[in-house]
Each structure stands twice: as structure tokens, then as C-alpha cells.
MITIKOL-753087 format. One record per residue (C-alpha): residue in three letters; x, y, z. Coordinates in pm, whole numbers, padded with zeros to 5 digits, always signed. Example, Ala and Ser with C-alpha at 12.3 -4.5 7.8 and 13.67 -1.06 7.14 Angstrom:
! MITIKOL-753087
Ala+01230-00450+00780;Ser+01367-00106+00714;
This chain:
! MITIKOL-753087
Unk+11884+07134+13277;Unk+11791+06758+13257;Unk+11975+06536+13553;Unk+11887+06224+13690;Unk+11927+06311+14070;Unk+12049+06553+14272;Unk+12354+06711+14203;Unk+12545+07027+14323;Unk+12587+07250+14026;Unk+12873+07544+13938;Unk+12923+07701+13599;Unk+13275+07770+13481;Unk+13320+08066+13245;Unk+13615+08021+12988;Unk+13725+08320+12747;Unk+13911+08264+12496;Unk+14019+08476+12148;Unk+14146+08355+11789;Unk+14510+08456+11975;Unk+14498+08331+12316;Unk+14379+07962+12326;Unk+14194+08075+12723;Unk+14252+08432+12817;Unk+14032+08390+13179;Unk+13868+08140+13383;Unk+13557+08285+13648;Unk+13365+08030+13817;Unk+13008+08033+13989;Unk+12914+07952+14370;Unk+12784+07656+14407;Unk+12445+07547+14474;Unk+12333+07220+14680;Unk+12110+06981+14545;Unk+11959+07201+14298;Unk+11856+07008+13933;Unk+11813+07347+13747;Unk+12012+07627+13950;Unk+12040+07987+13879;Unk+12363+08121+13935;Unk+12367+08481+14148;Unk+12700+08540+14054;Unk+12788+08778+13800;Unk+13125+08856+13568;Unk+13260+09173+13416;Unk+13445+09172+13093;Unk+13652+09354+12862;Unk+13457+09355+12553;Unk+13680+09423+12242;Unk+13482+09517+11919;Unk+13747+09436+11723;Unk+13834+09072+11841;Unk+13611+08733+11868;Unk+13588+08617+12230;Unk+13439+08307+12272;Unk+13249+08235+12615;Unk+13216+07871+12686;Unk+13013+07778+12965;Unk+13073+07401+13169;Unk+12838+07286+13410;Unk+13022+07066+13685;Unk+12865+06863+13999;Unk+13119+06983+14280;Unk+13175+06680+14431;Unk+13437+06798+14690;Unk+13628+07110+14793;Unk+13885+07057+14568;Unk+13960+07320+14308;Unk+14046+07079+14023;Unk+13765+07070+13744;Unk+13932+06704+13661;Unk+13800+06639+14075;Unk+13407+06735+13952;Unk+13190+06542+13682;Unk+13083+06780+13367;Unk+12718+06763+13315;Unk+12719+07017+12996;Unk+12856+07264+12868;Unk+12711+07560+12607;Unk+12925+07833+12374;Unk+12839+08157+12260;Unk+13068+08479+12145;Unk+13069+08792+12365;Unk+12968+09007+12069;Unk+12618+08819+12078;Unk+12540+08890+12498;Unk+12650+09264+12450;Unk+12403+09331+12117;Unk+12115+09078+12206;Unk+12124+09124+12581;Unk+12130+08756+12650;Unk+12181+08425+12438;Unk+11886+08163+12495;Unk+12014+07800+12519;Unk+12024+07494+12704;Unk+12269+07304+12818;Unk+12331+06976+12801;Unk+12555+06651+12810;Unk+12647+06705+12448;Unk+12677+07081+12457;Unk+12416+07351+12320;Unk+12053+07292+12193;
């Protein structure tokens, strides 16, 4: 990830299906100062053959303790659909201020 100073990085993990417009919302530690952090946290989900769950990843600069995403400025954000991580193993991407690359 590309950033123009130092910034204090958490990824938000939203889950949504055709039916539910956000079934879940997990969130990352955060990491100080870090331009291009990797996350230590890890998530366990339900993964249903049958339905479409789409994972969308935001990247936010925690600016203060508060909880509220609207408190933290979104650097990027990336998509991808369960089905791919569980057959594929992982999805390469980037993210960025526009979204996936």
C-alpha cells in the first residue's frame, strides 16, 4: 500500500450475501505508523457453498479510540467472494484509494 506519510492502519472485514445487505463486521488490531502493515489477526467463517458472500476489505487510519469508522479516514478498500479464498487459498490484490488493482 501506497501512502504519503505515516499512518496507523486497521482493516475492516464486511460480509455480506445477495440476501443480507452486511451479515458481519470483524476488524483488525491496529498497527502504529506502519505504511504497508500486515495484519496478525485472523477470522473464521461460515462458508456456504450454496450462497455468494462477498468479503470487502477497508483500510482505515485510526485516528482516535473511537469505534466509529465515520471517526477514521479510508485509505482503500479491495473485494473478493469467499468462494475464491477457500478454492485458491488466497486472492492477490492491492489496495488502494479507488479500490482493487
Amino acid at each position: 500500500m501506497l501512502l504519503l506519510g505515516k499512518s496507523d492502519p486497521m482493516c475492516v472485514v464486511h460480509v455480506r450475501t445477495l440476501d443480507l445487505p452486511e451479515l458481519s463486521e470483524q476488524r483488525t488490531e491496529k498497527i502504529e505508523n506502519e505504511p504497508n502493515p500486515v495484519f496478525r489477526r485472523t477470522f473464521r467463517m461460515t462458508y456456504r457453498f450454496e450462497e455468494q458472500q462477498l468479503l470487502t476489505f477497508k483500510i482505515y487510519d485510526v485516528d482516535s479510540e473511537d469505534s466509529d469508522l465515520e471517526d477514521h479516514k479510508l485509505l482503500g478498500f479491495a473485494d473478493c467472494h469467499l468462494g475464491q479464498l477457500v478454492f485458491r487459498g488466497e486472492v492477490g490484490s492491492t489496495v488502494t484509494s479507488r479500490g482493487i488493482t
